[in-house]
DSSP file (Angstrom, degrees, kcal/mol; ACC not computed):
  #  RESIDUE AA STRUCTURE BP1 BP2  ACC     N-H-->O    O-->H-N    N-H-->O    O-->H-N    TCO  KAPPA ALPHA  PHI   PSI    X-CA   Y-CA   Z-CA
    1    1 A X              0   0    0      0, 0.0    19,-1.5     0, 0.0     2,-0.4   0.000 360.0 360.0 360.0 138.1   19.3  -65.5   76.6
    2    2 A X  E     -A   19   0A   0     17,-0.2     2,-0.5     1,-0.1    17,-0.2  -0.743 360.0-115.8-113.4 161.1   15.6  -65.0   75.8
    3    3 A X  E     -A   18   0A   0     15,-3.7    13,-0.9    -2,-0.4    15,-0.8  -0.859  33.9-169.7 -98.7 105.6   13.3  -67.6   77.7
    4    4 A X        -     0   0    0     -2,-0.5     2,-0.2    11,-0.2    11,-0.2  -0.907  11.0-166.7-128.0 145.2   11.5  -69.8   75.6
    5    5 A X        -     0   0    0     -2,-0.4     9,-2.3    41,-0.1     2,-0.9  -0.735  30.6-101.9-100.3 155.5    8.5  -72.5   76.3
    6    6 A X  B     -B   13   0B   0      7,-0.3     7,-0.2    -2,-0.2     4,-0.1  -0.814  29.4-116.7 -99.8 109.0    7.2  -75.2   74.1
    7    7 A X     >  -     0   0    0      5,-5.1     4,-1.2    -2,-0.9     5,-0.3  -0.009   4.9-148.8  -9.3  96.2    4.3  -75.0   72.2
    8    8 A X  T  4 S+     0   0    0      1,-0.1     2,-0.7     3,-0.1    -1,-0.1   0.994  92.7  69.2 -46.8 -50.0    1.6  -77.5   73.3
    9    9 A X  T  4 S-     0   0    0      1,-0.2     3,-0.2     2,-0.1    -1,-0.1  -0.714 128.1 -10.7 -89.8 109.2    0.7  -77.3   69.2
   10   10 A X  T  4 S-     0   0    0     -2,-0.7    -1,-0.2     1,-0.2    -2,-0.1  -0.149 100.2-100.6 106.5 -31.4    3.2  -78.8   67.3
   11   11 A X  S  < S+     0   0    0     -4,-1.2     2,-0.2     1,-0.2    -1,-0.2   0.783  73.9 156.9  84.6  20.2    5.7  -79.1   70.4
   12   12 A X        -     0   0    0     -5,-0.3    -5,-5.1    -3,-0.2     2,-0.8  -0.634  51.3-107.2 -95.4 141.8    7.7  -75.7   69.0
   13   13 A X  B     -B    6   0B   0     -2,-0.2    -7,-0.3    -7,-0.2     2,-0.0  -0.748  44.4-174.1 -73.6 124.1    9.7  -73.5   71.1
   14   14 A X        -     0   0    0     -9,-2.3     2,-0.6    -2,-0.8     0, 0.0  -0.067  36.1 -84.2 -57.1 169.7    7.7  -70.2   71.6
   15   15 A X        -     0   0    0      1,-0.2   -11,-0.2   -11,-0.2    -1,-0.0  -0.935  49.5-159.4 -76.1 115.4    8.8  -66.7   73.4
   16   16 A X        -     0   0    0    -13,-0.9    -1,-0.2    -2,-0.6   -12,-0.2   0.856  44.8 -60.4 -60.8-112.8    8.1  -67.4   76.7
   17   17 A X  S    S-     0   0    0    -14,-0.3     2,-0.4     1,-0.1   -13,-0.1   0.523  95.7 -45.1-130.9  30.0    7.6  -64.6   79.0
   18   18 A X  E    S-A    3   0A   0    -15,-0.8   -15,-3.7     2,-0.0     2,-0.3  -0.994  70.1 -49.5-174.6-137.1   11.3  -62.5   78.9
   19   19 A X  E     -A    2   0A   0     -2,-0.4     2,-0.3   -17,-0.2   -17,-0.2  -0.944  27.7-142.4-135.7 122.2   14.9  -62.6   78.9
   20   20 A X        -     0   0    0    -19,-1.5     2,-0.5    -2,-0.3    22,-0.0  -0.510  25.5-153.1 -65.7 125.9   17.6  -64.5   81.4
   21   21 A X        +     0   0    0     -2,-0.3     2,-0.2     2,-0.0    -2,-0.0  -0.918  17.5 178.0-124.8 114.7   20.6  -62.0   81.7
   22   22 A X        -     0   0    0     -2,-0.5     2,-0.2     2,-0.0    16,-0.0  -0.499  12.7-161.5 -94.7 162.5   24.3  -63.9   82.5
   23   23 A X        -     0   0    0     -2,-0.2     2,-0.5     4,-0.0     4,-0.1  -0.859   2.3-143.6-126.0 135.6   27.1  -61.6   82.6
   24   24 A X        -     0   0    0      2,-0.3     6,-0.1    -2,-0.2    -2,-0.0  -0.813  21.2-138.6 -82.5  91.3   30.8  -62.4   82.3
   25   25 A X  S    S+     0   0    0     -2,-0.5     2,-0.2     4,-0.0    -1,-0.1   0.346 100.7  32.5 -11.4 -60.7   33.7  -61.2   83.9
   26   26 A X  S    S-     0   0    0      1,-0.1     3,-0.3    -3,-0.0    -2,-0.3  -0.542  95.3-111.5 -80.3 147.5   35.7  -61.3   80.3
   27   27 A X  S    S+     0   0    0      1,-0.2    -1,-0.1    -2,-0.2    -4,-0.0  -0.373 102.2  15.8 -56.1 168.1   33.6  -60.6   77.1
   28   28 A X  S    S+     0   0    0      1,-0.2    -1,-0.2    -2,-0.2     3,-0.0   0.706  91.7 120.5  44.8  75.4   33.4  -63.9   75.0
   29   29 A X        +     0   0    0     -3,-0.3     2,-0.6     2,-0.0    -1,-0.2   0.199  34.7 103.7-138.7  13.6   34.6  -66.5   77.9
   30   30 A X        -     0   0    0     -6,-0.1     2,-0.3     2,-0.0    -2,-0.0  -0.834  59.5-153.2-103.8 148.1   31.8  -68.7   78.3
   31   31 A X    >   -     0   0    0     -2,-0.6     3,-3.1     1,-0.1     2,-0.8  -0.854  35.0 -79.8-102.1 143.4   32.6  -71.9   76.7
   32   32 A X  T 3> S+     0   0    0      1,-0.4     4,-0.8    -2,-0.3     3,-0.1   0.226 127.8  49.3 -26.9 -28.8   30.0  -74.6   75.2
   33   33 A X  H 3> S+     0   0    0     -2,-0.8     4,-1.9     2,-0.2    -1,-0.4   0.821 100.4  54.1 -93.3 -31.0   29.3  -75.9   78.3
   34   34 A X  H <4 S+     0   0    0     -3,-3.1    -2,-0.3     2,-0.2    -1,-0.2   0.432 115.0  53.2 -81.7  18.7   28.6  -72.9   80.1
   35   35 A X  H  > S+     0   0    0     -4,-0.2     4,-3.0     3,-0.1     3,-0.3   0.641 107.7  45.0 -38.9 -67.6   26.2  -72.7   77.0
   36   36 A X  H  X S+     0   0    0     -4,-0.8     4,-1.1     1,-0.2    -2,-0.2   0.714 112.6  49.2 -85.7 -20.4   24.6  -75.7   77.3
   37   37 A X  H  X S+     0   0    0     -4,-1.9     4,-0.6     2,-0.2    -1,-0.2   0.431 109.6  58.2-106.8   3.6   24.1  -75.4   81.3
   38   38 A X  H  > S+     0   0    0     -3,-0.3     4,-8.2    -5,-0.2     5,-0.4   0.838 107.1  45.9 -63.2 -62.1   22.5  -71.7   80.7
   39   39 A X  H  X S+     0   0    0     -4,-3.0     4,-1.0     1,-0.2    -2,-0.2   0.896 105.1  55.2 -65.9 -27.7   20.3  -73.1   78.8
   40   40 A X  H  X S+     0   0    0     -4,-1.1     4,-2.6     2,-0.2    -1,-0.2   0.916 115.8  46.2 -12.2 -66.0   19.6  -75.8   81.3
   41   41 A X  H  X S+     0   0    0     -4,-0.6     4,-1.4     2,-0.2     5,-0.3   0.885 106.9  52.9 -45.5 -62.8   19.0  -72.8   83.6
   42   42 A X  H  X S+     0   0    0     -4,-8.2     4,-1.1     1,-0.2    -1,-0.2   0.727 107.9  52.5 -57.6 -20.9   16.8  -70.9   81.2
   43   43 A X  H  X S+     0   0    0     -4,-1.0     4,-3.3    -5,-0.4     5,-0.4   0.936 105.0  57.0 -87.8 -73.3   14.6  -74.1   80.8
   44   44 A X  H  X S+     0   0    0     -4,-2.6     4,-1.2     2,-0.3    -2,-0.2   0.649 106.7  46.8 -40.8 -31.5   14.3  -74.2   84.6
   45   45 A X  H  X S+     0   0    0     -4,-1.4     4,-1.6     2,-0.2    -1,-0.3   0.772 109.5  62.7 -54.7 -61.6   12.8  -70.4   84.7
   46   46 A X  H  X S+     0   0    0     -4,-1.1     4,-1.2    -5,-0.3    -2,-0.3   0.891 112.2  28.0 -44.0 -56.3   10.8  -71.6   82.1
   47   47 A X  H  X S+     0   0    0     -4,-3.3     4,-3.3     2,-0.2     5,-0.3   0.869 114.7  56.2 -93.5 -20.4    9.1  -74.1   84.0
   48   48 A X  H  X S+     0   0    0     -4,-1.2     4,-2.6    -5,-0.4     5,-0.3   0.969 109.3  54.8 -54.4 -68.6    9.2  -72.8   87.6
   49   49 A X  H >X S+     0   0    0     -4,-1.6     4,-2.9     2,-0.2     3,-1.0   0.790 114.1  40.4 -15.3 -69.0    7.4  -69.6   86.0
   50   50 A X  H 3X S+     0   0    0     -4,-1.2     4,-1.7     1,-0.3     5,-0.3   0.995 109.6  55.2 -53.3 -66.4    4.6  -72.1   84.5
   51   51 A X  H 3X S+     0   0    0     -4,-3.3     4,-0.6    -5,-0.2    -1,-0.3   0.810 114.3  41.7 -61.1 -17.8    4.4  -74.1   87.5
   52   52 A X  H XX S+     0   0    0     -4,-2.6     4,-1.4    -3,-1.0     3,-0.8   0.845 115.0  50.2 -68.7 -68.5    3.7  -70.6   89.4
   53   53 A X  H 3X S+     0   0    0     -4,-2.9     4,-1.2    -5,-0.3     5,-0.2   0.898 115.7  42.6 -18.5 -83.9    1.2  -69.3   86.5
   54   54 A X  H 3X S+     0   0    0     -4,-1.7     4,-1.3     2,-0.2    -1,-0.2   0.650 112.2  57.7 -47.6 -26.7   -0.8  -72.9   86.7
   55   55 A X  H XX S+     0   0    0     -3,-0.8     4,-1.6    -4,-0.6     3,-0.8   0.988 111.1  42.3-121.0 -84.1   -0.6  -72.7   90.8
   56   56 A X  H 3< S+     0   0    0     -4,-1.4    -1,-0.2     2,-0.3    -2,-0.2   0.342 109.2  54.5 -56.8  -4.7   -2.4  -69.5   90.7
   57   57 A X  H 3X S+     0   0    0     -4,-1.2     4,-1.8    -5,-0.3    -1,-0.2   0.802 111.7  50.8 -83.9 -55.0   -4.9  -70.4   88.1
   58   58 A X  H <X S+     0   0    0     -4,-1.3     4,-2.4    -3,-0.8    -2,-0.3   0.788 106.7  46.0 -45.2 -41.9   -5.7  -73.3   90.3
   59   59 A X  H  X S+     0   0    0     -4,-1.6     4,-1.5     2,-0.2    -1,-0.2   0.673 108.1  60.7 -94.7   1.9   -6.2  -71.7   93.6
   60   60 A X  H  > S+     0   0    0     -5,-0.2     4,-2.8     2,-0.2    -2,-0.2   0.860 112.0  39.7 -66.2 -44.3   -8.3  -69.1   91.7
   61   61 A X  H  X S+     0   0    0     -4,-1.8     4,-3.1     1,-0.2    -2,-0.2   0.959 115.3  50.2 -59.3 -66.4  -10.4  -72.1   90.9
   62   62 A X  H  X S+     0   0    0     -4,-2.4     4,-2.2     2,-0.2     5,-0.3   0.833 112.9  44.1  -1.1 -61.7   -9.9  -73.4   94.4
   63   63 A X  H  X S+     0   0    0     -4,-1.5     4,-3.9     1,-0.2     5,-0.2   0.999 114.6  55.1 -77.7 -37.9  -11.1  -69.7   96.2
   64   64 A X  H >X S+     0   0    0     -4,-2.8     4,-1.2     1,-0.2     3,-0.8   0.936 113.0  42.5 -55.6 -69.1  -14.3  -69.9   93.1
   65   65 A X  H 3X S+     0   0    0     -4,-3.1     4,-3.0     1,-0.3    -1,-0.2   0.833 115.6  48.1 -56.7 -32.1  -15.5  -73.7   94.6
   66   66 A X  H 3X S+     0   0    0     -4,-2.2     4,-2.2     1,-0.2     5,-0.4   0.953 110.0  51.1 -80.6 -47.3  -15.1  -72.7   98.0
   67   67 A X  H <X S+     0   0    0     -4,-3.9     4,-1.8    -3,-0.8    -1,-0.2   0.906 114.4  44.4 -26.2 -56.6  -17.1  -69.7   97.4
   68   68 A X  H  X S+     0   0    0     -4,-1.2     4,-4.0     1,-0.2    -2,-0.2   0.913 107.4  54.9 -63.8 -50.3  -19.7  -71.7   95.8
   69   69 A X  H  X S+     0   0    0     -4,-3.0     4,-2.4    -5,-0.3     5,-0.2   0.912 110.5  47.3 -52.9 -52.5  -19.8  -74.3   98.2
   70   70 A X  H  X S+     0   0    0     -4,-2.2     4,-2.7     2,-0.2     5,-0.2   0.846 111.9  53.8 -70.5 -38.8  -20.4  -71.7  101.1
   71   71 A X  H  X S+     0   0    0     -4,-1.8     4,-4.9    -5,-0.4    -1,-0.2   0.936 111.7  38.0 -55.3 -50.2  -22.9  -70.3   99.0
   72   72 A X  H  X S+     0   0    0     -4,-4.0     4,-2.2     2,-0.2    -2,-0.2   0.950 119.0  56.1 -68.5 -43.6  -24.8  -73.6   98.5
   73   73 A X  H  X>S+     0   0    0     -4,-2.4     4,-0.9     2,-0.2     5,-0.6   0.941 106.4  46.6 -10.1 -77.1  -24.0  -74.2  102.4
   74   74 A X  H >X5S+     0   0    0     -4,-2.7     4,-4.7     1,-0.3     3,-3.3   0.990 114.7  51.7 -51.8 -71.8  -25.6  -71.0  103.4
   75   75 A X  H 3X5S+     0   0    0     -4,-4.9     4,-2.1     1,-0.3    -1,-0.3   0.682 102.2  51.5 -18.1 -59.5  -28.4  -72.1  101.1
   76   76 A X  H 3<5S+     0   0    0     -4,-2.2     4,-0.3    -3,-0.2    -1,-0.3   0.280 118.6  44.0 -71.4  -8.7  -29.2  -75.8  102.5
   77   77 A X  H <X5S+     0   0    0     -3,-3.3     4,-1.6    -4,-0.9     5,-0.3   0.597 118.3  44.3-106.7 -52.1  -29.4  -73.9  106.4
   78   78 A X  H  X<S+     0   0    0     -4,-4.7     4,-3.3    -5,-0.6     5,-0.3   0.976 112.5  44.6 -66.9 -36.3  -31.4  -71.2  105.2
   79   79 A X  H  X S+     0   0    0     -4,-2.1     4,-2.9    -5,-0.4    -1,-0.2   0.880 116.6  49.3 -77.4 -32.1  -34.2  -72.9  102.7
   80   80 A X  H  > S+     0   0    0     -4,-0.3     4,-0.8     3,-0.2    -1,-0.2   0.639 111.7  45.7 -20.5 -40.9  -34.9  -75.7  105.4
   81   81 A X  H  < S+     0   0    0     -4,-1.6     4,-0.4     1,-0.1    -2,-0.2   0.971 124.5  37.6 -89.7 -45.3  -35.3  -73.1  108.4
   82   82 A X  H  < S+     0   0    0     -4,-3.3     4,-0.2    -5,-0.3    -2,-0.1   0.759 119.6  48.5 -79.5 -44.2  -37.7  -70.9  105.8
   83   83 A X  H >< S+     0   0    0     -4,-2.9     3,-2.1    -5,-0.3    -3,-0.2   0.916  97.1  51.6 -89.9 -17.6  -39.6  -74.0  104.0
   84   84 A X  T 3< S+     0   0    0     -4,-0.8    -1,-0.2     1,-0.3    21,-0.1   0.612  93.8  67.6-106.5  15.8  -40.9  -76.4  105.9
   85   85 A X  T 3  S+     0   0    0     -4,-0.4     2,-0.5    -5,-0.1    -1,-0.3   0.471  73.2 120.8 -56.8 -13.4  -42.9  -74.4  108.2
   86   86 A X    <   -     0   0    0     -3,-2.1     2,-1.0    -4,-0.2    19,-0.4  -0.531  57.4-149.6 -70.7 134.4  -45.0  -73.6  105.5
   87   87 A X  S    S+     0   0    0     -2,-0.5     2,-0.3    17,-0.1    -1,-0.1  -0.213  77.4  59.2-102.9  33.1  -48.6  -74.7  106.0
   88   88 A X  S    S-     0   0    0     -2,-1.0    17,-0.3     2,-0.0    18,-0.2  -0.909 101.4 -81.1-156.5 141.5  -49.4  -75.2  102.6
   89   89 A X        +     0   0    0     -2,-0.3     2,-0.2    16,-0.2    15,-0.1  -0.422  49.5 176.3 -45.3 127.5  -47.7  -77.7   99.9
   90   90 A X        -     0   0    0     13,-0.3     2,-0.8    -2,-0.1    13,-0.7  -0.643  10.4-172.7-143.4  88.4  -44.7  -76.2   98.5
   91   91 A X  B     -C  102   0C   0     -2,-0.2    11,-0.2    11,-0.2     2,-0.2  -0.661  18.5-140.1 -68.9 112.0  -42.3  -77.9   96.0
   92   92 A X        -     0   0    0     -2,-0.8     2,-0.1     9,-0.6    -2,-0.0  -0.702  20.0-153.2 -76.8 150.2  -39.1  -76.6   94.9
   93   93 A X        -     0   0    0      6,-0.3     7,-0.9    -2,-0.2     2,-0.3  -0.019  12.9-152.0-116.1 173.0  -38.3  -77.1   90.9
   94   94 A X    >   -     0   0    0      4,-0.2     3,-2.9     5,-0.2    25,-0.0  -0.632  53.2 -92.7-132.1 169.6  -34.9  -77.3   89.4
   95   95 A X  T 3  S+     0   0    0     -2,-0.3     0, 0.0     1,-0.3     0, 0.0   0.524 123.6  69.5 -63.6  -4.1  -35.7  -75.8   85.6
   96   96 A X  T 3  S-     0   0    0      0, 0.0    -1,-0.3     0, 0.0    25,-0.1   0.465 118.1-109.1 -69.3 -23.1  -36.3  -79.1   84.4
   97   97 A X  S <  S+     0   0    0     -3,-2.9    25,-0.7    25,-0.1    -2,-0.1  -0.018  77.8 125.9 109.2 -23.4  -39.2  -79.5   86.2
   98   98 A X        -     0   0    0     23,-0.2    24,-0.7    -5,-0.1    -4,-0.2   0.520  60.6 -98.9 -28.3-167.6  -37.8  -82.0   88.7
   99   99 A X        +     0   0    0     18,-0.2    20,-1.3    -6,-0.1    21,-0.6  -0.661  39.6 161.3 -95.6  99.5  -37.8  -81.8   92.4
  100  100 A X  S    S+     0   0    0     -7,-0.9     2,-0.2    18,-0.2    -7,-0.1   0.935  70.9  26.6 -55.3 -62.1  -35.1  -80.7   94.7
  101  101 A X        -     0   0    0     -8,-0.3    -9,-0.6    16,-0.1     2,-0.2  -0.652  50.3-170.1-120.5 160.0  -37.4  -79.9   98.1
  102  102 A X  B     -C   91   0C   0     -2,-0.2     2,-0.4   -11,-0.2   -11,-0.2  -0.898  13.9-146.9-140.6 121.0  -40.3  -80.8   99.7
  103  103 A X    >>  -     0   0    0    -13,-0.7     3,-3.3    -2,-0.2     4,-0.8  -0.611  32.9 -99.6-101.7 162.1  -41.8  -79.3  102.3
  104  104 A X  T 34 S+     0   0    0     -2,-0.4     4,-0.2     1,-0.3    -1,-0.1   0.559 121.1  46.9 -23.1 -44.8  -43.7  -81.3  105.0
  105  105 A X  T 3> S+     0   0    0    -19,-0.4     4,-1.1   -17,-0.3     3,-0.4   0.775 116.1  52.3 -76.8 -18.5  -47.3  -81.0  104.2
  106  106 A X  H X> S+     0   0    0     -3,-3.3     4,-1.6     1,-0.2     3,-1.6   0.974 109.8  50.5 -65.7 -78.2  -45.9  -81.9  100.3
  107  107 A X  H 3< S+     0   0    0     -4,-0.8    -1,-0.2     1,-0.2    -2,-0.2   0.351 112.1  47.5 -65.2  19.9  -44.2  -85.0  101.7
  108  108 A X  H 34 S+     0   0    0     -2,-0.6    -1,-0.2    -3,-0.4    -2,-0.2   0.720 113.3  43.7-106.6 -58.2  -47.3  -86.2  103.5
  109  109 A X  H << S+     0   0    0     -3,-1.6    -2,-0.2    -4,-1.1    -3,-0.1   0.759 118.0  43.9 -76.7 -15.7  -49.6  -85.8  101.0
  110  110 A X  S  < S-     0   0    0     -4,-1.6    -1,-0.2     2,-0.1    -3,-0.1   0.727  95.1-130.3 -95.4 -28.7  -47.5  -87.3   98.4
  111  111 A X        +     0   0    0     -5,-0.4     2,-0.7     1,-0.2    -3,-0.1   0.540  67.7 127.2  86.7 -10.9  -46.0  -90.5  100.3
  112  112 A X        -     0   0    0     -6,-0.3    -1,-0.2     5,-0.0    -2,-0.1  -0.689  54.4-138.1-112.4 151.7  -42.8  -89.4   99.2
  113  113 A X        -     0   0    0     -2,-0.7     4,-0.1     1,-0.1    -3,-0.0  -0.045  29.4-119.7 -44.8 168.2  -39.3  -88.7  101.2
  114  114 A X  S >> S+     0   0    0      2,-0.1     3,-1.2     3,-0.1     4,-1.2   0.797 120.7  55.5 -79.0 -33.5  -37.1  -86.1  100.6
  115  115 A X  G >4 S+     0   0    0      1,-0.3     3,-2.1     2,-0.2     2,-0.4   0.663 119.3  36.3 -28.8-104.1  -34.4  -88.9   99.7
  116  116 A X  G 34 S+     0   0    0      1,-0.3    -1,-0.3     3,-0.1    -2,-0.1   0.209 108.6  61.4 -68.7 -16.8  -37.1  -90.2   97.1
  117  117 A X  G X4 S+     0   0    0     -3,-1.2     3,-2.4    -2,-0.4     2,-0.5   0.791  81.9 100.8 -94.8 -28.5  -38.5  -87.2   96.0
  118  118 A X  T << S+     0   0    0     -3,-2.1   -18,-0.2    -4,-1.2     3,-0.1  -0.296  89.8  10.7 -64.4 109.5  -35.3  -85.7   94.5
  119  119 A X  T 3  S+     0   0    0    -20,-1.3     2,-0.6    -2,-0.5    -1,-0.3   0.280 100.5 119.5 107.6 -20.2  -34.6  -85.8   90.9
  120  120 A X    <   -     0   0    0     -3,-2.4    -1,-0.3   -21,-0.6     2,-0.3  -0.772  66.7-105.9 -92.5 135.1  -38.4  -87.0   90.1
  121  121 A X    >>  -     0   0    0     -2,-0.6     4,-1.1     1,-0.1     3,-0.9  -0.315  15.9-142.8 -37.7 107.9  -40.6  -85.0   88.0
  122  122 A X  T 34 S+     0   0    0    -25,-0.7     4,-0.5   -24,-0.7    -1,-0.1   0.166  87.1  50.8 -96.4   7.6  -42.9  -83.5   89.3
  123  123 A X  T 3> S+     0   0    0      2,-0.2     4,-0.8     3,-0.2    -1,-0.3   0.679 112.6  48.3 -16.3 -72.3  -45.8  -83.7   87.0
  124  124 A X  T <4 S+     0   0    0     -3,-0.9    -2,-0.2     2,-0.2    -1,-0.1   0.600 118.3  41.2 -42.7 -45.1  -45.6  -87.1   86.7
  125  125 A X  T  < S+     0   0    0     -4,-1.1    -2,-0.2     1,-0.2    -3,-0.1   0.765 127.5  13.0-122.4   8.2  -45.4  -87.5   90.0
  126  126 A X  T  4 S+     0   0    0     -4,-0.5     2,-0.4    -5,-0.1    -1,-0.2   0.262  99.1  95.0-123.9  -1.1  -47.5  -85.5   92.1
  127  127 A X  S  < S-     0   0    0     -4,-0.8     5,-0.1     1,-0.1    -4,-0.1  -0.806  70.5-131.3-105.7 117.9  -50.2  -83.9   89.3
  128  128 A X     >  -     0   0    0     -2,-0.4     4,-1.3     1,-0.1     5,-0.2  -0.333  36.3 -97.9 -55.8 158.4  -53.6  -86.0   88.9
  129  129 A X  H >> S+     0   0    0      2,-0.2     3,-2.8     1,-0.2     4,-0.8   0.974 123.5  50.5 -37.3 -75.0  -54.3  -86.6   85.5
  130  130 A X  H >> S+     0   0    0      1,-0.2     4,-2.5     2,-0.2     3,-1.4   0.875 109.3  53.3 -38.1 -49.2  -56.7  -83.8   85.0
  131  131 A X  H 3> S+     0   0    0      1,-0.3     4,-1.4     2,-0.2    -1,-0.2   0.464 109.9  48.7 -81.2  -1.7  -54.2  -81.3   86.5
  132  132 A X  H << S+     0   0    0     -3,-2.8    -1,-0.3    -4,-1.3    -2,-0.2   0.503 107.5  50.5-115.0  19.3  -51.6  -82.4   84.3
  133  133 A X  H XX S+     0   0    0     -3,-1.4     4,-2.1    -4,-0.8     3,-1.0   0.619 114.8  49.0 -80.7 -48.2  -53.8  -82.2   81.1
  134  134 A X  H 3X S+     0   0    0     -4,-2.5     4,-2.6    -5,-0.3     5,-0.3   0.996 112.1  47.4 -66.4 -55.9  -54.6  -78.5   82.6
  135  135 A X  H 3< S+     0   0    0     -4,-1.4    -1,-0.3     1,-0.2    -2,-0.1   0.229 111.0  53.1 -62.0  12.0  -50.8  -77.8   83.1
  136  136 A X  H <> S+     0   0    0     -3,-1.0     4,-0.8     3,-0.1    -1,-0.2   0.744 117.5  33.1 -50.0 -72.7  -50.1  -79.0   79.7
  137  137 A X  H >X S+     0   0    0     -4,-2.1     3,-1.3    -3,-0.2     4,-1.1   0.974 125.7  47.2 -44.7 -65.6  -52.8  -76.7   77.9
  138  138 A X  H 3< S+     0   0    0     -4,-2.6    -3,-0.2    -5,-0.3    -1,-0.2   0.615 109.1  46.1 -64.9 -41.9  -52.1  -73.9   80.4
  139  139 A X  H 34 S+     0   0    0     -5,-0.3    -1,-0.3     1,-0.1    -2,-0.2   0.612 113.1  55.4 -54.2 -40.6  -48.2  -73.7   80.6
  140  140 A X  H << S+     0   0    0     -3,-1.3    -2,-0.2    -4,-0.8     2,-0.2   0.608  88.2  80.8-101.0 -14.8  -48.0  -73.8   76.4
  141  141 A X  S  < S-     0   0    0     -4,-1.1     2,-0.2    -5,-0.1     3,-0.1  -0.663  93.4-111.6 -84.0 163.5  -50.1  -71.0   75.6
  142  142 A X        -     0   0    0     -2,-0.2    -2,-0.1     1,-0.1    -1,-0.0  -0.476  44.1 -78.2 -87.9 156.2  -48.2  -67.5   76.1
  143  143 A X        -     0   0    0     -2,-0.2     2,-0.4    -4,-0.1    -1,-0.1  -0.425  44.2-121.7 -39.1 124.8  -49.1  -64.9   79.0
  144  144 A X    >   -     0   0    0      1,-0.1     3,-1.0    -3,-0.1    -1,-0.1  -0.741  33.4-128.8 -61.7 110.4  -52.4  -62.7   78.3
  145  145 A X  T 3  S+     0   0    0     -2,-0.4    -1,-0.1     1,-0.2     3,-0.1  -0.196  86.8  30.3 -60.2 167.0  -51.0  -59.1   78.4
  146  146 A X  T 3  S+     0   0    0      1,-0.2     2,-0.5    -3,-0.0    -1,-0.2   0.534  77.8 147.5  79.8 -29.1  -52.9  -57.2   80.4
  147  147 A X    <   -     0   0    0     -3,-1.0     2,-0.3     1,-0.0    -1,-0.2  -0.641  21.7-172.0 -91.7 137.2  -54.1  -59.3   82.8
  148  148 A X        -     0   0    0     -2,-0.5     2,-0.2    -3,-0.1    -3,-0.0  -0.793  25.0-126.9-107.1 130.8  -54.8  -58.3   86.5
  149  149 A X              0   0    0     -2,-0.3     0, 0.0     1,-0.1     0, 0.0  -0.728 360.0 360.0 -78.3 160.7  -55.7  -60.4   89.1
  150  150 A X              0   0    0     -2,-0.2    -1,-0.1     0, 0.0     0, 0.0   0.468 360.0 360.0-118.8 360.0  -58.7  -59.2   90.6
């Protein structure tokens, strides 16, 4: 009896993934019901199978978050012990321009928390005027090839 699943599109029986094999004692002696409670059977195969498939799709998804999380974990210990000893202003970016960190001499000059600082732009909210008219200009022209610092 070959093992079939239903289609999400359309709701149609598919090939699933093989074949249920009954055997009888007699040829030709199962009767309509032991038909109808094969297929019962076969259905049940059908879904345990899936519900293993989807299980393992999930804890693959599951071991990747926990991965990640350890990663960002590891992260939040390490960029603390590393930033805010620096004796100089130092902002961390996200590519938006925003601000994730601040390190101490940053939040000092600036007035702002790290609570408050996160998520604001940091242009806006730490650049004088002039210096964001210079990071405007300076930022939209392309890289001079060639250039050395001296």
């Amino acid at each position: 009896m070959p093992l079939l699943r239903r289609n999400t599109v359309g709701n149609q029986l598919t090939p699933g993934c093989g074949t249920l094999a009954i055997l009888a004692r007699e040829p030709g002696k199962f009767s309509a019901e032991h038909l109808t409670i094969l297929e019962i059977l076969a259905r049940q195969v059908v879904t345990r199978l899936e519900l293993y498939r989807a299980m393992r799709v999930q804890e693959q998804a599951q071991r990747t978050l926990q991965r990640t999380e350890r990663a960002l974990a590891t992260e939040r210990c390490f960029v603390p012990v590393r930033w805010t000893p620096i004796p100089f202003l130092a902002a961390l970016l996200n590519t938006d321009g925003r601000m994730v960190r601040l390190n101490y001499p940053c939040m000092q000059l600036t007035g702002l928390t790290q609570f408050d600082a996160v998520g604001l732009p940091f242009i806006e909210h730490v650049l004088e005027l002039p210096d964001r008219r210079w990071q405007r200009t300076s930022c939209a022209r392309p890289p001079r090839t060639g250039f050395r610092p001296s």
